[in-house]
C-alpha positions as CSV (number, residue, x, y, z in Angstrom):
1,X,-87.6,-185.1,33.4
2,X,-86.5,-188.3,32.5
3,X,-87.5,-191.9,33.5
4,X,-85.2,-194.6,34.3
5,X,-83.5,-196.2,31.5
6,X,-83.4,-193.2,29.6
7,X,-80.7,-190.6,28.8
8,X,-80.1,-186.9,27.8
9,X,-78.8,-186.3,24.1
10,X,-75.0,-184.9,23.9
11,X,-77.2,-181.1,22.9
12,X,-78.6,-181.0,26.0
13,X,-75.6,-182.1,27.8
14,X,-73.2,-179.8,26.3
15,X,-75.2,-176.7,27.4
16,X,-76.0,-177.8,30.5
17,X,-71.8,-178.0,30.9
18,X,-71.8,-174.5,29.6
19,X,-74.0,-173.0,32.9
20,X,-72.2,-175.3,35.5
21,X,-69.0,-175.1,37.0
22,X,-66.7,-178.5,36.1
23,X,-64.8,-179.0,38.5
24,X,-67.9,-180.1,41.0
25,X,-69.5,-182.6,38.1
26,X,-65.6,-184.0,37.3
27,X,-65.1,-185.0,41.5
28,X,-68.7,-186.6,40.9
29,X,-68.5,-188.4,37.9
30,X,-65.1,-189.8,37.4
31,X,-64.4,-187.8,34.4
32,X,-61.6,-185.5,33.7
33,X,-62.0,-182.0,33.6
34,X,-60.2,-182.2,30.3
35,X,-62.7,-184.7,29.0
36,X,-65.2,-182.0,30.2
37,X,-64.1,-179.4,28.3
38,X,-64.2,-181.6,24.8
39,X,-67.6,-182.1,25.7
40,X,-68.7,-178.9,26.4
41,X,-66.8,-177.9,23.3
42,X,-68.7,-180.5,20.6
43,X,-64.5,-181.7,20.4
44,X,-64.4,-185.0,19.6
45,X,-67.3,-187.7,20.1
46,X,-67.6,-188.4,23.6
47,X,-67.9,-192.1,24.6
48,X,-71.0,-193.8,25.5
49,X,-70.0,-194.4,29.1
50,X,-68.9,-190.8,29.6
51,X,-72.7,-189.9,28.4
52,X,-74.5,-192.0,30.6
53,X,-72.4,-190.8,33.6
54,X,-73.3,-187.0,32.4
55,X,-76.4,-187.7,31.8
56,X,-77.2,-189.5,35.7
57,X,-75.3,-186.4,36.8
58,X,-77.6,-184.2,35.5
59,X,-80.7,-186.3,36.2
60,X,-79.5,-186.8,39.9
61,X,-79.5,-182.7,39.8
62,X,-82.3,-181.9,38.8
């Protein structure tokens, strides 16, 4: 688990895509389902705000 201030690397996140359903986490977050998709796929380099939005997802579901 992580504390406050701190953040999942783009690894974890991209398997943690890979087990979930997107459309749920793309309603929550803001971010495309398309944007999604390149992340899950390592396409691209994802910004730093679409990280930090993953990455409180995931926290926040845990």
């Amino acid at each position: 688990m992580l504390t406050a201030g701190m953040m999942y690397n783009v690894k974890f996140i991209r398997e943690a895509l890979r087990e979930r359903r997107l459309e749920p986490i793309s309603e929550a977050t803001g971010i495309s389902q398309t944007t999604l998709v390149r992340v899950r796929n390592g396409i691209g380099a994802p910004s730093y705000k679409t990280l930090e939005a993953l990455s409180n997802y995931l926290m926040d579901a845990e």
